[in-house]
Backbone as JSON, one array per atom type, in Angstrom:
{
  "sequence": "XXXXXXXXXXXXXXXXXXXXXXXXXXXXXXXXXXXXXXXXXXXXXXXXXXXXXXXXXXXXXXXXXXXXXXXXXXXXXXXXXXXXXXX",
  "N": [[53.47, 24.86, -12.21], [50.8, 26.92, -11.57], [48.43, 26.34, -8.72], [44.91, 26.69, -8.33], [41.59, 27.62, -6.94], [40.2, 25.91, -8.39], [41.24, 23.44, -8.75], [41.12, 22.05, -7.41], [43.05, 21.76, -4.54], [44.78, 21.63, -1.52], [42.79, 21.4, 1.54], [43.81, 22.81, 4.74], [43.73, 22.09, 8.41], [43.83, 24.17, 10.68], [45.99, 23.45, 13.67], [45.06, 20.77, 14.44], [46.73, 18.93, 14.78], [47.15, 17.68, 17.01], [46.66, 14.91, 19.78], [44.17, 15.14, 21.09], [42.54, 16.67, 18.98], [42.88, 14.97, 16.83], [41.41, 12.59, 18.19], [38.87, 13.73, 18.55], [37.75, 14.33, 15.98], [37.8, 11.36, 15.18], [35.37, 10.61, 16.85], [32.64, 10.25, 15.96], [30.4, 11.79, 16.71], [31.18, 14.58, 17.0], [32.47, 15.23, 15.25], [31.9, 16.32, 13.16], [31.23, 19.03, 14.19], [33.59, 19.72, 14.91], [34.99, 20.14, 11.92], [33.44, 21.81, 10.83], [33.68, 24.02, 12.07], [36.64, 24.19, 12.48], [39.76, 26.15, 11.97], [40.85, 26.94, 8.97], [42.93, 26.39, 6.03], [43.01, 27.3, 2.26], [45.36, 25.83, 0.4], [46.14, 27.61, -2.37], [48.51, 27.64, -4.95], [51.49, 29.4, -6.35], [53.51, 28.69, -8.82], [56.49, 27.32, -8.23], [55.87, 27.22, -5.67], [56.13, 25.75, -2.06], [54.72, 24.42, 0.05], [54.93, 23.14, 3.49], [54.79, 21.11, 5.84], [53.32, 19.58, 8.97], [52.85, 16.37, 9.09], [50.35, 14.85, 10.63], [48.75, 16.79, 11.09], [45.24, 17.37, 10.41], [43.96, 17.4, 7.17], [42.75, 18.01, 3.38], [42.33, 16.98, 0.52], [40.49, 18.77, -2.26], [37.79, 19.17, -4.53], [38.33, 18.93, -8.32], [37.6, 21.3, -10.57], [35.92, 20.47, -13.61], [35.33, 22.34, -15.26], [36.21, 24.6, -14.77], [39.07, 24.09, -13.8], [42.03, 22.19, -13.83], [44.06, 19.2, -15.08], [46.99, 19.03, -12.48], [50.19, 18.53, -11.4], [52.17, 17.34, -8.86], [54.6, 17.13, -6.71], [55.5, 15.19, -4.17], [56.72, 14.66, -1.04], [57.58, 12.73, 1.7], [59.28, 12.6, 5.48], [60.51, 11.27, 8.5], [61.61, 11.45, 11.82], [62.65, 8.22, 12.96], [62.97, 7.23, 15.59], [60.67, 8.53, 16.88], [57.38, 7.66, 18.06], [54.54, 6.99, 17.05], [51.22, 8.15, 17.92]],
  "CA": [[52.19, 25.43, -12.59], [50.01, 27.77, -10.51], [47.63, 25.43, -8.39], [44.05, 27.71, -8.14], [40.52, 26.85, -6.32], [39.4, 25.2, -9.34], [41.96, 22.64, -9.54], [41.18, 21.1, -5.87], [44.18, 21.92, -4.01], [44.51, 20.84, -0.54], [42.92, 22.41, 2.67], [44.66, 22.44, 6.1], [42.61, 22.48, 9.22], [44.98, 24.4, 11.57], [46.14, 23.19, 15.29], [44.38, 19.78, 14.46], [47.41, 17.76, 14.97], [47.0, 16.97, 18.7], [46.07, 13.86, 19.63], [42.98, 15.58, 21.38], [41.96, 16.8, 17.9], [42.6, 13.26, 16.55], [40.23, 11.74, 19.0], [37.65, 14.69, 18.5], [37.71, 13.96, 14.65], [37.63, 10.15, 15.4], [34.8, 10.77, 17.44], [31.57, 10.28, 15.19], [29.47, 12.88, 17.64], [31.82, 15.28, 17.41], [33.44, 15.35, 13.55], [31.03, 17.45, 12.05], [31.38, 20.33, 14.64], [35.14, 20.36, 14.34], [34.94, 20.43, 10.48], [32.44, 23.16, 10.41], [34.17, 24.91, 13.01], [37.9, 24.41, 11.96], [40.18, 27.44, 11.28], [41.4, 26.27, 7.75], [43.88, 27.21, 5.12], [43.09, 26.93, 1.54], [46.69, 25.76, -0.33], [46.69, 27.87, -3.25], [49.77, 28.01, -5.04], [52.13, 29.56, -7.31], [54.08, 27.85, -9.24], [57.52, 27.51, -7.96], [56.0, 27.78, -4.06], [56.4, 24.96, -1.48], [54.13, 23.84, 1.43], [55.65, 22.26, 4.66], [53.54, 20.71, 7.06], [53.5, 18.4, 9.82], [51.62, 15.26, 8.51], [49.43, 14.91, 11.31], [47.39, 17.87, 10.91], [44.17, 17.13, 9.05], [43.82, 17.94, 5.52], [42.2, 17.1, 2.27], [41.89, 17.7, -1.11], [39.05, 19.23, -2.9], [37.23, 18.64, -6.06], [38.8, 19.39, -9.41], [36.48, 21.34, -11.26], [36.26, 19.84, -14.57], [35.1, 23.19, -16.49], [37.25, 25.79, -14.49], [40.27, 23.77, -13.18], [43.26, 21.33, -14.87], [44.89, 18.82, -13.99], [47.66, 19.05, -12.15], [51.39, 17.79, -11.58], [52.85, 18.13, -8.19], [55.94, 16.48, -6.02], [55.73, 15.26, -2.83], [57.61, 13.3, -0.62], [57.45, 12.79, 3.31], [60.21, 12.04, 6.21], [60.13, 11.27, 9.72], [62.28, 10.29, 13.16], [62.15, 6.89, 13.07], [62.74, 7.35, 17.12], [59.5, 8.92, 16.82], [56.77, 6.87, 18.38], [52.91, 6.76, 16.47], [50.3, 8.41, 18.73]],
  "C": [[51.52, 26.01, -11.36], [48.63, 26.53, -10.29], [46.34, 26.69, -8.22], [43.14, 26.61, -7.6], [40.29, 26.18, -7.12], [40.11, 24.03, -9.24], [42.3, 21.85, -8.25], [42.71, 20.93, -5.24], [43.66, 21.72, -2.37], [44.06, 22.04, 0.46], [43.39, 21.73, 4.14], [43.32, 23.01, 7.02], [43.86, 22.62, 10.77], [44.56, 24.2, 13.22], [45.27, 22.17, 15.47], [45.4, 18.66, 14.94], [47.99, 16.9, 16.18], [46.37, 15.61, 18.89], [44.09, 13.93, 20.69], [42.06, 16.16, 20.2], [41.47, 15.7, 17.03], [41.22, 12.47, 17.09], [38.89, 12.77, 19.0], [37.06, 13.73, 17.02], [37.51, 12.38, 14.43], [35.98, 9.63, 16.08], [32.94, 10.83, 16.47], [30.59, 11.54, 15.47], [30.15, 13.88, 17.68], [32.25, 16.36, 15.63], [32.59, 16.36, 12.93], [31.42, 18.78, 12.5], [32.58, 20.66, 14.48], [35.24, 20.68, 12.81], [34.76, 21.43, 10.17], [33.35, 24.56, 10.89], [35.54, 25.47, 13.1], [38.65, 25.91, 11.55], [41.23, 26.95, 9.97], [42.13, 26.91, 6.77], [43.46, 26.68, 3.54], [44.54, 26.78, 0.42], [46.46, 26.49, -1.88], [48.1, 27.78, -3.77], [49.96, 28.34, -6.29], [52.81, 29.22, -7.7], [55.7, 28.34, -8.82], [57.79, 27.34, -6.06], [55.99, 26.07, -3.75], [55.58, 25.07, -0.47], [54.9, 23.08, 2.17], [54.61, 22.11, 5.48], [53.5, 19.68, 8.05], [52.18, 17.63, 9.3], [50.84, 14.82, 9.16], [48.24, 15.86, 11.86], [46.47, 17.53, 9.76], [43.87, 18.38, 8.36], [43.4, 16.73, 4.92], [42.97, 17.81, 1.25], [40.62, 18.03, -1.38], [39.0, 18.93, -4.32], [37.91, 19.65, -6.71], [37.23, 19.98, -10.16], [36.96, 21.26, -12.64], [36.39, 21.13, -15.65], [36.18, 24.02, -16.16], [38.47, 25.5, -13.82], [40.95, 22.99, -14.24], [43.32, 20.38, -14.0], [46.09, 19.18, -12.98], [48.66, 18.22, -11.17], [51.92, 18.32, -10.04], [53.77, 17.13, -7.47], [55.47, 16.58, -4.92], [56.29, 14.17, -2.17], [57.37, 13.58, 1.35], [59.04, 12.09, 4.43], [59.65, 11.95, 7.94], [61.37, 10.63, 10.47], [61.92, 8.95, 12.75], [61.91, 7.01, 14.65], [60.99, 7.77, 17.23], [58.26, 8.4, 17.14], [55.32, 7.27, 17.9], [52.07, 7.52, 18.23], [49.52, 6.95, 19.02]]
}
């Protein structure tokens, strides 16, 4: 199914996944201005498309709107190095 704004699809907040972004966003005094300030992607999609993403870049979801959105059904799954050591 085609994901649209209405139907709260996720936004990306690009070149967040540094651990200097981390600690910005962690940062109570800080979080708002990165938010505001963020260069962000809204995930539309068409049905059939695929997102990839490194899972340490912040993102959300957004509100479903009840009158002009659906639900919606989607797959996801995650992998990682185990070698890979946690920030």
């Amino acid at each position: 199914q085609d994901v649209n704004e209405f139907m709260g699809p996720t936004t990306f907040l690009l070149r967040t996944h540094t651990a200097k972004e981390n600690a910005i966003f962690n940062d109570s005094s800080q979080k708002d201005k990165q938010l505001t300030t963020a260069d962000s992607r809204l995930a539309t999609l068409n049905k059939g498309d695929a997102v990839l993403f490194d899972a340490r870049i912040l993102h959300c979801g957004n509100a479903n709107d009840m009158e002009k959105g659906s639900d919606r059904a989607l797959f996801n799954f995650s992998f990682r190095n185990p070698k890979v050591k946690d920030n």
